[in-house]
VEXDRENMAR-17000 format. One line per 4 residues: number of its first residue (from 0); for each residue y, z, x of C-alpha. Coordinates in Angstrom, 3 decimals, padded with zeros to 6 digits, always signed. Layout:
! residues N
NUM = Y Z X ~ ...
This chain:
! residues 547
0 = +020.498 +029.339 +017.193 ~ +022.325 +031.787 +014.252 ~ +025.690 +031.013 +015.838 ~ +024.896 +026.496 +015.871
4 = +023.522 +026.937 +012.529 ~ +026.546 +028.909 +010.979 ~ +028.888 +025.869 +012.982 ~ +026.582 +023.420 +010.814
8 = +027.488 +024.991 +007.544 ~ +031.385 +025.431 +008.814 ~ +031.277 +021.839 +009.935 ~ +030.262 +020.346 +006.495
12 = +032.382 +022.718 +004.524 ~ +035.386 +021.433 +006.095 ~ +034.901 +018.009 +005.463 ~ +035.017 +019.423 +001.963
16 = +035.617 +022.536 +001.334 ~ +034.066 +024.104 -001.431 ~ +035.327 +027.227 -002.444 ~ +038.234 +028.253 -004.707
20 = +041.881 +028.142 -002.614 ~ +042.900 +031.723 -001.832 ~ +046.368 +032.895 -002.722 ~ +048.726 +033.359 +000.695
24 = +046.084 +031.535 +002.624 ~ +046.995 +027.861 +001.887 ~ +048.611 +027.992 +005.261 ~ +045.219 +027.689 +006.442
28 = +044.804 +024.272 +005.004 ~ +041.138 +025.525 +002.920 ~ +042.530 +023.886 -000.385 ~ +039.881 +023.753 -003.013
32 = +037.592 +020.262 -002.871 ~ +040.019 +019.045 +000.262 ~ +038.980 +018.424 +004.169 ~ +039.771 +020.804 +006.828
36 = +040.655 +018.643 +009.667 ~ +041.344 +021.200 +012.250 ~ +038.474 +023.514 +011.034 ~ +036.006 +020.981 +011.238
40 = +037.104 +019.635 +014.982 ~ +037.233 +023.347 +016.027 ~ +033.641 +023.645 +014.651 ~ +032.526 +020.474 +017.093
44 = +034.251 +021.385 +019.838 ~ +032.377 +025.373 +019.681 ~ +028.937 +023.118 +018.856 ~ +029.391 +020.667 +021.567
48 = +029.715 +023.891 +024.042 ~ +027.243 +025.231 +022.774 ~ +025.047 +021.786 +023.501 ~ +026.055 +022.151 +027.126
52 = +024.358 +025.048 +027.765 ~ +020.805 +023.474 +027.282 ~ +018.731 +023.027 +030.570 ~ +016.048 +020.509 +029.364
56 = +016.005 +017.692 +027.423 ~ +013.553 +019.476 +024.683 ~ +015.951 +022.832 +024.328 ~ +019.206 +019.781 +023.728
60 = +016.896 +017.821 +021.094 ~ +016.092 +020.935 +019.170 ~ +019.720 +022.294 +019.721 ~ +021.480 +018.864 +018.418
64 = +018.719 +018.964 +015.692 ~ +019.209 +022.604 +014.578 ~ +023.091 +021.840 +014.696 ~ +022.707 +018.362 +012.423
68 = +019.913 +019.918 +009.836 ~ +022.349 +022.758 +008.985 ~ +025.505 +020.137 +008.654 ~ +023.873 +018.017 +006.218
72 = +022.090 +020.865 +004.458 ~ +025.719 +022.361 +003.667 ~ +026.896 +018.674 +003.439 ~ +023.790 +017.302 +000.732
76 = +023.331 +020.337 -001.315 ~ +024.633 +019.248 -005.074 ~ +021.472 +016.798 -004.460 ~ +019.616 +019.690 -005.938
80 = +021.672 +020.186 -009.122 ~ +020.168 +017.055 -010.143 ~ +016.794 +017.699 -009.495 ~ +016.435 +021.278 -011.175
84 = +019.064 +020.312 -014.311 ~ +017.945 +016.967 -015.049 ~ +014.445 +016.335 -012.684 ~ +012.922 +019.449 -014.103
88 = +011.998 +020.595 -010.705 ~ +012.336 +024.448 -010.187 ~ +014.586 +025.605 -007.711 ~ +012.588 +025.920 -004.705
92 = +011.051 +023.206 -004.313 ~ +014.297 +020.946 -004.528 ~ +015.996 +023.031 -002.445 ~ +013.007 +022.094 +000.183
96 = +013.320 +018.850 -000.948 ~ +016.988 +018.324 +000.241 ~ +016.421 +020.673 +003.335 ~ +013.275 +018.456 +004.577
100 = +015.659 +015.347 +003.589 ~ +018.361 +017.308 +006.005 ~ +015.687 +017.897 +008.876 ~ +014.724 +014.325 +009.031
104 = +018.065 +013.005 +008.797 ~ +018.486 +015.107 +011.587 ~ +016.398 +013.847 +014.025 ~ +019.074 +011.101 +014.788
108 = +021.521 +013.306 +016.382 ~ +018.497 +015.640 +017.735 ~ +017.154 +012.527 +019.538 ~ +020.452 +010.602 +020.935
112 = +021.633 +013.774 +021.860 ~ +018.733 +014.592 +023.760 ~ +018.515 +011.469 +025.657 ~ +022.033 +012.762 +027.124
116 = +021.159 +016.188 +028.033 ~ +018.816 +016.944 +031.490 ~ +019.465 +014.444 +033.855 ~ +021.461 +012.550 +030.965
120 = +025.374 +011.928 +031.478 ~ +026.666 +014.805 +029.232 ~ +024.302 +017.412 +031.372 ~ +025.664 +016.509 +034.542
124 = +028.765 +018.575 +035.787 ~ +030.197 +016.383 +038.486 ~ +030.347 +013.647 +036.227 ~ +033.933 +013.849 +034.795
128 = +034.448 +015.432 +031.295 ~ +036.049 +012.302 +030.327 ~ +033.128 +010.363 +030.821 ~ +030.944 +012.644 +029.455
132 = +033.131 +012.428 +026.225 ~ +032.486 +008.693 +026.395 ~ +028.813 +009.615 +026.071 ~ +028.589 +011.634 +023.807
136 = +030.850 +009.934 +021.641 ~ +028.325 +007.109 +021.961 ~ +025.760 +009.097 +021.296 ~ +026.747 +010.379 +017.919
140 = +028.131 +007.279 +016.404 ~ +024.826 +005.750 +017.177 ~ +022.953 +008.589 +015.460 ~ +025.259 +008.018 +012.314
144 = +024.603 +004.256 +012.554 ~ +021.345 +005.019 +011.712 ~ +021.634 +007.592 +009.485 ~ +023.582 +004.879 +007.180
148 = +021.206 +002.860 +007.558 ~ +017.062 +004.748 +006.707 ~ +016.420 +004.532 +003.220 ~ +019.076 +002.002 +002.242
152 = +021.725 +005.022 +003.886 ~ +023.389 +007.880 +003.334 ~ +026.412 +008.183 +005.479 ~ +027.801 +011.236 +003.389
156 = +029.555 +013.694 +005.391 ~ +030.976 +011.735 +008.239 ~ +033.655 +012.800 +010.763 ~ +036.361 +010.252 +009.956
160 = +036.638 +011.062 +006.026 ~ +038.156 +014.594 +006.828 ~ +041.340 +012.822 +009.221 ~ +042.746 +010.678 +005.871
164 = +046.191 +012.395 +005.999 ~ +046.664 +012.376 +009.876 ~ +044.618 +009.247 +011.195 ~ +043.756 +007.553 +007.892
168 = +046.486 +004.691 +008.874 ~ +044.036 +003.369 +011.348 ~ +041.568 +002.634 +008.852 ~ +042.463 -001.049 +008.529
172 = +041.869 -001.736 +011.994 ~ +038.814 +000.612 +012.568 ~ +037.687 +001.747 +009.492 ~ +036.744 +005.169 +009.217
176 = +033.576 +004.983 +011.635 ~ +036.453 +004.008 +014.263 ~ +038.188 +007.023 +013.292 ~ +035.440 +008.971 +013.302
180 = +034.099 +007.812 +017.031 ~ +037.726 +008.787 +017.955 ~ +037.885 +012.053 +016.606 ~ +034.014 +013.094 +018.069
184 = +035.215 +011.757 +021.445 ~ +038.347 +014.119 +021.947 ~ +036.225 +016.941 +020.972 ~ +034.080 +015.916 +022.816
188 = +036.059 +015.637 +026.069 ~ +037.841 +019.019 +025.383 ~ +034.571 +020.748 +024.996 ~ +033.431 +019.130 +028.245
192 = +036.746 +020.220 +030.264 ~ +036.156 +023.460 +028.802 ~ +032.558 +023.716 +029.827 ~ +033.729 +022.686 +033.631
196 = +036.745 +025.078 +033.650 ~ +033.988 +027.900 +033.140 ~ +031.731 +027.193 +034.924 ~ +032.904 +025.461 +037.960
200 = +035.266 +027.949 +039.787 ~ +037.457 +025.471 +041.765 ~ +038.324 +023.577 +038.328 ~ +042.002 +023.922 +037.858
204 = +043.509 +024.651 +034.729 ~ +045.613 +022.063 +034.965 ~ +043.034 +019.613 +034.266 ~ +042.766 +021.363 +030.448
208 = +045.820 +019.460 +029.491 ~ +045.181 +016.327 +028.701 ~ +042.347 +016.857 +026.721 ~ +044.338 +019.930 +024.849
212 = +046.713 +017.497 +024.466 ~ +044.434 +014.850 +023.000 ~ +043.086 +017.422 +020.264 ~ +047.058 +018.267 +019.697
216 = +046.858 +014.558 +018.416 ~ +043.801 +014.586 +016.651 ~ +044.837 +017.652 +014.305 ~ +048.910 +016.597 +013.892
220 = +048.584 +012.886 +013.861 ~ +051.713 +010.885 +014.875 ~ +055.325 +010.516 +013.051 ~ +054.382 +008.455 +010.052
224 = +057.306 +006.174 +010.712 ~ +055.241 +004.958 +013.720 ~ +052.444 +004.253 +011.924 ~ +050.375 +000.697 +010.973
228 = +051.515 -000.298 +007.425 ~ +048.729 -002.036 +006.064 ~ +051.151 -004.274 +003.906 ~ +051.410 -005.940 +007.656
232 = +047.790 -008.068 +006.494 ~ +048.220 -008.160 +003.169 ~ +050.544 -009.829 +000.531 ~ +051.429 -009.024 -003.540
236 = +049.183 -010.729 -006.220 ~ +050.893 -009.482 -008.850 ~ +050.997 -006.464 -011.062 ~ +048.760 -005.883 -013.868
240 = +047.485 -002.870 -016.713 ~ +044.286 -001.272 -016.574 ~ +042.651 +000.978 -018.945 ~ +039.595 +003.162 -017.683
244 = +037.792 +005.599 -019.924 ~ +036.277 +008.839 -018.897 ~ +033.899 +010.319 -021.479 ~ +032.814 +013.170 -019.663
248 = +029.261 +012.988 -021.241 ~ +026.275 +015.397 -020.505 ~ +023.318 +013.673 -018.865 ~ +020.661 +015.564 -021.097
252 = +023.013 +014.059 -024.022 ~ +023.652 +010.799 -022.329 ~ +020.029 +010.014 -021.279 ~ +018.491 +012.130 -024.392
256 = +015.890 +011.012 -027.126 ~ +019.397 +010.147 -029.590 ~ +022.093 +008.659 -026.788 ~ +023.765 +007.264 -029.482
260 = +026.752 +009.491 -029.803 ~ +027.745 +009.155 -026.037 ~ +027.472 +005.002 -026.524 ~ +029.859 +005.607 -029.595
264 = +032.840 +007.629 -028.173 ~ +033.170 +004.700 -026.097 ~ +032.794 +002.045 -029.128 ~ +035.231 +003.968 -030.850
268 = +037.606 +004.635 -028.012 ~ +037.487 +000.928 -027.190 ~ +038.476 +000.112 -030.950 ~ +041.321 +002.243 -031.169
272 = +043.205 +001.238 -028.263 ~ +046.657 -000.109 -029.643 ~ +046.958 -004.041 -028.619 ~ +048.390 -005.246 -025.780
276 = +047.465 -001.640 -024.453 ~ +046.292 -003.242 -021.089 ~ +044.728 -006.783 -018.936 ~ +041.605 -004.594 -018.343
280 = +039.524 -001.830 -020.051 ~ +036.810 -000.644 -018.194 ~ +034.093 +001.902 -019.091 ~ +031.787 +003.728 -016.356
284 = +028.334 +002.835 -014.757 ~ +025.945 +003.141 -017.502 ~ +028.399 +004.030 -020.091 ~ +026.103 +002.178 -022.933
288 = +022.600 +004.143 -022.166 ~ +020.800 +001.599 -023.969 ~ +019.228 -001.771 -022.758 ~ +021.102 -004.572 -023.497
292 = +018.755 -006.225 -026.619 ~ +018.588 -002.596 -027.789 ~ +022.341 -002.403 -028.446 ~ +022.882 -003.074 -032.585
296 = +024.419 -006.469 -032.898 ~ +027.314 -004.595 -035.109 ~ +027.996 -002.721 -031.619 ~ +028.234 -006.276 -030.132
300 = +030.321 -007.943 -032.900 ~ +032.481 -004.707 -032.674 ~ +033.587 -004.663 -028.953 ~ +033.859 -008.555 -029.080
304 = +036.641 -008.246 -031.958 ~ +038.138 -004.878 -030.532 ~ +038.390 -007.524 -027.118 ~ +039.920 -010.176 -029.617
308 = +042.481 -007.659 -031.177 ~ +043.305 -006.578 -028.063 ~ +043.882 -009.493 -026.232 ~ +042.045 -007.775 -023.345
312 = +038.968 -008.285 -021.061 ~ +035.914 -005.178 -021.614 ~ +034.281 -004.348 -018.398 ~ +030.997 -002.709 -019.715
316 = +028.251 -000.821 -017.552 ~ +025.098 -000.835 -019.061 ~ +021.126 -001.089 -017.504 ~ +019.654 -004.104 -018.665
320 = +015.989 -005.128 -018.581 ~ +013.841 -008.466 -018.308 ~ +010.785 -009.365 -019.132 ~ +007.901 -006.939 -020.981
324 = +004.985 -004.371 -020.214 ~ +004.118 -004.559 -016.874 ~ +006.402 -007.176 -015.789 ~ +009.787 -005.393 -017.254
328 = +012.474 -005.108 -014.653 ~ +015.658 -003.535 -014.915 ~ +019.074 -003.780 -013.256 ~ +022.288 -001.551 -013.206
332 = +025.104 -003.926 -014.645 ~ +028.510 -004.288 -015.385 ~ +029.252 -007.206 -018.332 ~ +032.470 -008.680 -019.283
336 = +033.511 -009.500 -022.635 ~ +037.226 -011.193 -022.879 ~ +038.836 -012.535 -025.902 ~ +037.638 -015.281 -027.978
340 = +033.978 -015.647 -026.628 ~ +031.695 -017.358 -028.610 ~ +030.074 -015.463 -031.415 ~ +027.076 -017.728 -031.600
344 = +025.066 -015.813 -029.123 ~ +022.253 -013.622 -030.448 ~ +022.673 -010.161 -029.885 ~ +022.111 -008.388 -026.267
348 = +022.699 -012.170 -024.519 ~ +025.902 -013.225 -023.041 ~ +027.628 -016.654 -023.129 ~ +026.722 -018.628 -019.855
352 = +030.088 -018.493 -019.090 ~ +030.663 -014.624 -019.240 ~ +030.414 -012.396 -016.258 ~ +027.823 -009.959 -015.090
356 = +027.519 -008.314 -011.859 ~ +024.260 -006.453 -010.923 ~ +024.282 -003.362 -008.318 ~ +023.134 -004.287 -005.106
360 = +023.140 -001.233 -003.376 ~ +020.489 +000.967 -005.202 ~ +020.205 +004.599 -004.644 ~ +016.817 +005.909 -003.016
364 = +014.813 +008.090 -005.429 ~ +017.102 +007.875 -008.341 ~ +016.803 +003.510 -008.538 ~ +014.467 +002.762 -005.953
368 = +011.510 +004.232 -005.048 ~ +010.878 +004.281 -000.944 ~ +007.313 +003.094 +000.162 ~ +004.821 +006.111 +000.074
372 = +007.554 +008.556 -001.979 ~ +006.058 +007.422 -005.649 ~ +004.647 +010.815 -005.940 ~ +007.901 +012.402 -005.473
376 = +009.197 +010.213 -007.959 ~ +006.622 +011.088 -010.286 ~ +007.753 +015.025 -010.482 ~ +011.067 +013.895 -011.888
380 = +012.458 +013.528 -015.147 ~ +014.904 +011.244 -014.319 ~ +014.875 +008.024 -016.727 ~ +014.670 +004.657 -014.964
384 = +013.867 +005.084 -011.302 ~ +012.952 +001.743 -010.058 ~ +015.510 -001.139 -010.424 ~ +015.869 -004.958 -009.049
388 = +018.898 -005.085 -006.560 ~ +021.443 -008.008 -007.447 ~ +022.855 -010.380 -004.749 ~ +025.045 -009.468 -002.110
392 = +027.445 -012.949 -002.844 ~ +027.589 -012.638 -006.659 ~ +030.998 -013.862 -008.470 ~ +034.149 -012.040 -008.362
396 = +035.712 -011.316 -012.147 ~ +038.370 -013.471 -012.162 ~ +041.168 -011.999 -015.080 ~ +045.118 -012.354 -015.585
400 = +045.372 -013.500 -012.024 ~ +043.604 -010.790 -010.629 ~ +039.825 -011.425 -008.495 ~ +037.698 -008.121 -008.872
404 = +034.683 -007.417 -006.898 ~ +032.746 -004.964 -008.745 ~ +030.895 -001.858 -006.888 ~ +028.441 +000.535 -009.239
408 = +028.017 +004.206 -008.529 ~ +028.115 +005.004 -004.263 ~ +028.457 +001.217 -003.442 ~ +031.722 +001.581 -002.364
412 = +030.592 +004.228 +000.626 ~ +029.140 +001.603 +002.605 ~ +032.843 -000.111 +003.968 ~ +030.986 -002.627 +006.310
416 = +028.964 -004.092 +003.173 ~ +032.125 -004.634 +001.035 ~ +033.909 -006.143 +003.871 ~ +031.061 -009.216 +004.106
420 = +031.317 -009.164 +000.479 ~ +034.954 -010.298 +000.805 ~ +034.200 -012.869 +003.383 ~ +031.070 -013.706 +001.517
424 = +033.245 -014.361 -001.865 ~ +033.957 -017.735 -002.645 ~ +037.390 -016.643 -003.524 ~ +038.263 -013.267 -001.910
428 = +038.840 -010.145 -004.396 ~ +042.915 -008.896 -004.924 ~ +040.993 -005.719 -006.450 ~ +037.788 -003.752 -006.087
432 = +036.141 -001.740 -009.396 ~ +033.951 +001.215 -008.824 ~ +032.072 +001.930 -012.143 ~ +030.173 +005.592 -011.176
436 = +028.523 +008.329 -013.207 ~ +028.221 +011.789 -011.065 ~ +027.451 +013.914 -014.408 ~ +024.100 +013.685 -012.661
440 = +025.834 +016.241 -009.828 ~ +028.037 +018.807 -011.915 ~ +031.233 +020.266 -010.690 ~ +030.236 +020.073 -007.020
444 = +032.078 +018.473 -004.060 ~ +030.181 +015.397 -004.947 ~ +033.226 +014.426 -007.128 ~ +035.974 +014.930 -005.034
448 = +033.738 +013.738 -002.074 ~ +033.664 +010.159 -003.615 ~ +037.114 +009.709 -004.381 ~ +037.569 +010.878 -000.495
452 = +035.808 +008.031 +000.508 ~ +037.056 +005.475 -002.078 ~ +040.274 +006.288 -000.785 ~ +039.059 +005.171 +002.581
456 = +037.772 +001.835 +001.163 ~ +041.267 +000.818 +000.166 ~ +042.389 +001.217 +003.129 ~ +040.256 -000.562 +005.117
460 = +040.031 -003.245 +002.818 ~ +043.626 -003.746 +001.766 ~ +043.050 -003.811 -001.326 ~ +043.821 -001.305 -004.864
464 = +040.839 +000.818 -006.140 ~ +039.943 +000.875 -009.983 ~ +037.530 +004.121 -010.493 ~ +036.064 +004.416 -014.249
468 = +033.886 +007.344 -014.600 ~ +031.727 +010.196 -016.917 ~ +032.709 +013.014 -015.642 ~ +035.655 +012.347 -012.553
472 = +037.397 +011.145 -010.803 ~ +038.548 +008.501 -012.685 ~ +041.567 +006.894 -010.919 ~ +043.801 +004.235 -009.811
476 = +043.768 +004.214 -005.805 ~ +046.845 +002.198 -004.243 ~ +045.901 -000.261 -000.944 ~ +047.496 +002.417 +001.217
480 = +045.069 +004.992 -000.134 ~ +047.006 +007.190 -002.025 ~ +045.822 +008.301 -005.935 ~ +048.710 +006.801 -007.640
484 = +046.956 +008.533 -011.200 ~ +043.885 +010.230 -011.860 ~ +042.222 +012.201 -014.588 ~ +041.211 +015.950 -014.481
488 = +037.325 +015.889 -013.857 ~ +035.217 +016.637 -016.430 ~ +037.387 +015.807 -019.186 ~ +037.611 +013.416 -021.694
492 = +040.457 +010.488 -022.043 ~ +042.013 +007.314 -020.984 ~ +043.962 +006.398 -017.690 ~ +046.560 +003.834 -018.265
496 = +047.850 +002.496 -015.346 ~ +049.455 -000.594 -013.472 ~ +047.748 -001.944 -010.093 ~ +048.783 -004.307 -007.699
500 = +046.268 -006.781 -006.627 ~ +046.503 -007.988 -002.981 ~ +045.682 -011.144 -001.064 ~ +045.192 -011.396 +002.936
504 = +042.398 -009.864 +005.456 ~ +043.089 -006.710 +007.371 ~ +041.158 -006.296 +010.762 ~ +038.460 -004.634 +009.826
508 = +037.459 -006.528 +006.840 ~ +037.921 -009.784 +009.576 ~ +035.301 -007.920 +012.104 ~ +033.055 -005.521 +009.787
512 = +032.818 -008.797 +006.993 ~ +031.913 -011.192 +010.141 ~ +029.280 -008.167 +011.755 ~ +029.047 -005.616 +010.159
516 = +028.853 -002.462 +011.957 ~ +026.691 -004.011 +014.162 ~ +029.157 -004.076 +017.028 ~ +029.530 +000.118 +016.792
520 = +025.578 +000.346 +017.817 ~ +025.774 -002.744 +020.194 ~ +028.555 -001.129 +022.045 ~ +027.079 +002.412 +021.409
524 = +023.793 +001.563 +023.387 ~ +025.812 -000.622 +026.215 ~ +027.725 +002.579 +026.639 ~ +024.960 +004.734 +027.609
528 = +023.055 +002.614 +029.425 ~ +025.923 +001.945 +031.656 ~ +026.921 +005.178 +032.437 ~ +023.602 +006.234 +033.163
532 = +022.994 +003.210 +035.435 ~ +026.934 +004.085 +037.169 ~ +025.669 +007.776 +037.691 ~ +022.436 +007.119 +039.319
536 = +024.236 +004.688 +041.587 ~ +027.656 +005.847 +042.706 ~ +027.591 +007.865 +045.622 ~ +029.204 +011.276 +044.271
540 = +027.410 +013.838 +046.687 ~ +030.417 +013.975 +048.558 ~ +032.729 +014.723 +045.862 ~ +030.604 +017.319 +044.170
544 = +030.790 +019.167 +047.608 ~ +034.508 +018.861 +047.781 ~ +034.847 +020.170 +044.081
């Protein structure tokens, strides 16, 4: 049980590994805040052994369980900077909050594992490894399926992010659950050959190689000139400027009793920007703490005439509230100001023409409060907890030729919702925004974690990626998913940089946009059921004699 937990913590760690990069040892590939493909398939082939081994169905549930707890305890643990910084809750207890978080997220893996193990398909030695593989390969992208999925999801940590560099280029075809599934089966089949080499005396070593072989693949990748371009779906739309600003505010002075200096670094910022200085100016998710009819109107009037100076659009992300006592709601918005609005609106209110995009995609704990979990809720300090989720099919911000769909904060983690937002779009986004704070998280691997993923999201989708944040990483993300500029993290200044929008639909926008990820669980479940229902029924007594 030591040696599957310590695999947990090894696993998550090289999907992002968090310690400092050691001098002489970058060889190794441990680079500060970067994945560790071949450290982390290592790790699941040695768990997956190790899973083998159990004899019952109970001893594989708790095994898979132990395994998962541990991964996503290593994987989820900057959750607790937030909650003993800015919650207020001492260090114990949120440390047992994100463990008992971690054990129930858990029980995914613990139970479709266990349904494989004692009598399952992965248990059973005659059955070939390969087919085993196939199992548990099933197995595991079910569990994840439904780990994205309890408590609006939180898919953090999954296998596919950590193969960017090597199998990333698949991404517009599969997306990186495809990559992922991949990736789980090969170590899966390895560890399975492995297990039958040992174990079975009359298992040749031959039969080693093509799974060896097949892990060969999965840590080198193939010869980049034979890989999918995704410029093969998707056309130019142009080239245009962007400005995104990165305050690098405190939360305690960002969300204090006076927020008013963080709201004016950006006022002032925004002011002093030289014209002509870009199409696009864009400030992070909540970058103006204040409701929007408790803004001053001279704040207002300001940005509108810095906009008019400019000649540029101001993508602004504020919390806005309607209605009063009882009845107040609140939302987590981005509003657009571009030149020569209308100054006949009254403060705080927007012409009918302007744009405003509302986050749909709210954030357990922090902007939505799960049913029964109000008294958990209630021990934090953390301002403005329960929101009103916008529409999934709201408006694209249309600007300089350019259609951008707008994501707030870890929107842009779930690939198979922004793919239906596409096909849901009356007129398909050439660019995606992601306004985020993560001040809320520190200098963990929460930073680099998100920009890991947002990498993956422009490759799947085709289509650049325009990150304005507090505290990092504030960057412009090319279609082929490479950071083409990015600010230090937790600094303070402005990224000026082109983009180039794109038009067309890569494969997995044309399957996840239509389905979702529905078809990964469909075909997930069909799996196992028909391999159990071909190993109960084919006549391999013979064979396992003969072996």
């Amino acid at each position: 049980m030591l040696w599957l937990g310590l695999l947990g913590w090894l696993f998550a760690w090289a999907w992002m590994w968090p310690f400092a990069t050691v001098d002489g040892l970058s060889f190794l590939g441990l680079t500060h805040h970067q994945p560790a493909p071949w450290l982390q398939s290592i790790c699941l082939v040695a768990a997956l052994v190790t899973l083998l081994r159990a004899t019952t169905t109970r001893s594989a549930f708790y095994l898979a369980w132990w395994f998962a707890t541990n991964w996503l305890l290593a994987t989820n643990w900057w959750l607790t900077y937030s909650m003993t910084v800015y919650g207020g809750l001492p260090p114990v207890l949120a440390g047992l909050a994100v463990l008992a978080l971690s054990a129930a997220l858990g029980l995914y893996m613990g139970v479709c594992m266990g349904m494989l193990a004692n009598g399952g398909v992965w248990s059973r030695s005659r059955v070939a490894p390969v087919w085993r593989a196939l199992a548990v390969m099933a197995a595991w992208v079910l569990a994840e399926w439904l780990r994205a999925k309890w408590l609006t999801g939180f898919p953090w940590g999954e296998v596919g992010y950590a193969h960017l560099a090597t199998w990333g280029w698949l991404a517009p075809v599969v997306g990186s659950v495809g990559v992922g599934a991949a990736a789980v089966f090969i170590c899966a089949w390895l560890a399975a050959s492995i297990h039958q080499w040992t174990t079975t005396p009359r298992t040749r070593l031959m039969s080693m190689g093509p799974p060896l072989a097949g892990f060969a693949l999965l840590l080198f990748g193939i010869p980049s000139d034979s890989r999918i371009d995704p410029a093969r779906w998707t056309q130019a739309a142009g080239v245009n400027q962007v400005a995104l600003l990165q305050g690098n505010i405190g939360q305690a002075e960002k969300f204090g009793a006076d927020a008013l200096p963080a709201m004016t670094w950006y006022t002032q910022t925004i002011a002093a920007l030289p014209s002509a200085t870009a199409d696009l100016v864009i400030t992070p998710e909540t970058a103006f703490p204040y409701t929007q009819n408790a803004i001053p109107a001279n704040v207002w009037a300001g940005l509108q005439d810095a906009s008019d100076a400019q000649d540029a659009a101001l993508l602004l992300g504020l919390p806005t509230e309607k209605g009063r006592g009882k009845q107040v709601t609140f939302r987590n918005e981005a509003w657009a100001l571009t030149p020569n609005e209308s100054s006949d609106n009254a403060p705080g209110q927007l012409p009918a023409s302007a744009y405003r995009y509302a986050k749909t995609h709210l954030v357990p704990f922090g902007e939505l409060v799960p049913p029964g979990f109000q008294w958990f809720t209630d021990q934090l300090s953390i301002p403005l907890t329960s929101f009103e989720r916008g529409g999934l099919t709201q408006p694209t911000f249309d600007w300089r030729g350019q259609r951008h769909a707008v994501t707030i904060c870890y929107e842009d983690v779930f690939g198979d919702e922004l793919a239906q937002r596409m096909l849901l779009s009356a007129q398909m986004p050439t660019a995606w925004i992601n306004m985020s704070n993560l001040a809320w998280f520190g200098a963990t691997t929460a930073v680099p974690a998100h920009l890991l993923m947002a990498r993956w999201r422009a490759l799947e989708l085709g289509r650049p990626m325009l990150r304005a944040t507090n505290t990092g990483a504030t960057a412009v993300i090319g279609y082929r998913g490479d950071v083409q500029a990015v600010l230090p993290f937790q600094s303070r200044g402005i990224l000026r940089a082109p983009y180039e929008g794109r038009e067309g639909v890569t494969p997995y926008v044309a399957w996840a946009g239509q389905w979702g990820h529905r078809p990964v669980w469909v075909l997930s479940l069909a799996t196992l059921v028909l391999l159990q229902l071909v190993v109960r029924l084919w006549p391999l007594r013979g064979r396992d004699q003969r072996s």
